[in-house]
C-alpha positions in Angstrom: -22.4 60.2 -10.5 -25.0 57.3 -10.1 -24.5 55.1 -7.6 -23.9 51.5 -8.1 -25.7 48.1 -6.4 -23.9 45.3 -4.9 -24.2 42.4 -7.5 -24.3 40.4 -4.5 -26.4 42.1 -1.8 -28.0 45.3 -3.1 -26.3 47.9 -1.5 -24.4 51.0 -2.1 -21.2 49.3 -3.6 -17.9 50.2 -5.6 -16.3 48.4 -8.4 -13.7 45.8 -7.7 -10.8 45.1 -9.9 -12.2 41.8 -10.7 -15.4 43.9 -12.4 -18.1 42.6 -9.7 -20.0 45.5 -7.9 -19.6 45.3 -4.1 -20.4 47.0 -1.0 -17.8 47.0 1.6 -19.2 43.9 3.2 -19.3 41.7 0.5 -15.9 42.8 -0.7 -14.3 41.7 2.6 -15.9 38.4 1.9 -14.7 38.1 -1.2 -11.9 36.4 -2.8 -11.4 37.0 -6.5 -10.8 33.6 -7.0 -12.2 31.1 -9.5 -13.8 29.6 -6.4 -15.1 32.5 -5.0 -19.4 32.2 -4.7 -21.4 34.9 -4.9 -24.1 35.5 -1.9 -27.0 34.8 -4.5 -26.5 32.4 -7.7 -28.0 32.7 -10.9 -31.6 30.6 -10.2 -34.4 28.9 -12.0 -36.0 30.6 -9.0 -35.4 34.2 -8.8 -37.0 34.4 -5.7 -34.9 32.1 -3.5 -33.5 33.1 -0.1 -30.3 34.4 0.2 -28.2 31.3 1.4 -26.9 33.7 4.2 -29.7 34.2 6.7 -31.0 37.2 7.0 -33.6 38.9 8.9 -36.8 39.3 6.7 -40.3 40.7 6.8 -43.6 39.2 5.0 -45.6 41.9 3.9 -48.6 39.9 3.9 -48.5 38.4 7.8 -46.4 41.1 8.5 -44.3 38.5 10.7 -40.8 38.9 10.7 -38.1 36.4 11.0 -35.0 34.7 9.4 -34.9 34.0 6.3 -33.7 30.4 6.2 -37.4 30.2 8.0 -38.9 29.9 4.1 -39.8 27.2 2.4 -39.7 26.0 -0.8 -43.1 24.5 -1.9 -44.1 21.6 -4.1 -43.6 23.4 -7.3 -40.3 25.1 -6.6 -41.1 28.3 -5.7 -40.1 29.7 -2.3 -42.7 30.7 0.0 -43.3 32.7 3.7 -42.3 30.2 6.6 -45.1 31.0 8.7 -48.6 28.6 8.4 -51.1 30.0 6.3 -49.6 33.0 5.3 -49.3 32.9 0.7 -46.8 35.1 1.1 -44.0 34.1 -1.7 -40.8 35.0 -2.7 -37.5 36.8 -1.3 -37.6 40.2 -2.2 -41.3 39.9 -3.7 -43.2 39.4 -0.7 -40.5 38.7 2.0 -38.0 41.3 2.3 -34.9 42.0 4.0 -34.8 44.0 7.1 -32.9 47.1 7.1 -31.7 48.7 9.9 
């Protein structure tokens, strides 16, 4: 058996009755409503921040911090928060801490 991602987060995850993948985290956060928002929206920018904070890691100044510390740059795209660093992108260059 192969196991499944969160559609929301990543992680090891089950099906819900509602046909979204999710870990046991997300599903306690969810609601199976039509006004139920997923963690991570479908985005013109695929490398966006989660809107949750998390902590993150640039592999490119190697700083770590959280994640609401990026910024999004002139042209859209969403870089490292720390000056100087060209790191870019959550889950490209910045990526989630595990613990």
């Amino acid at each position: 058996m192969a196991l499944k991602a969160c559609d929301w987060c990543g992680d090891v995850a089950e099906e819900c009755a509602c046909g979204l993948r999710l870990c046991v985290e997300c599903f306690q956060a969810h609601a199976c409503g039509k006004d139920d928002v997923p963690e991570r929206l479908p985005s013109p920018d695929p490398f966006a921040p989660p809107r949750t904070p998390v902590q993150v890691r640039c592999i490119h100044c190697e700083t770590e911090y959280r994640s609401d510390a990026m910024v999004q740059g002139d042209d859209g795209l969403w870089r490292c928060g720390m000056p100087g660093c060209d790191g870019r992108g959550f889950e490209f260059d910045v990526w989630r801490v595990r613990d």
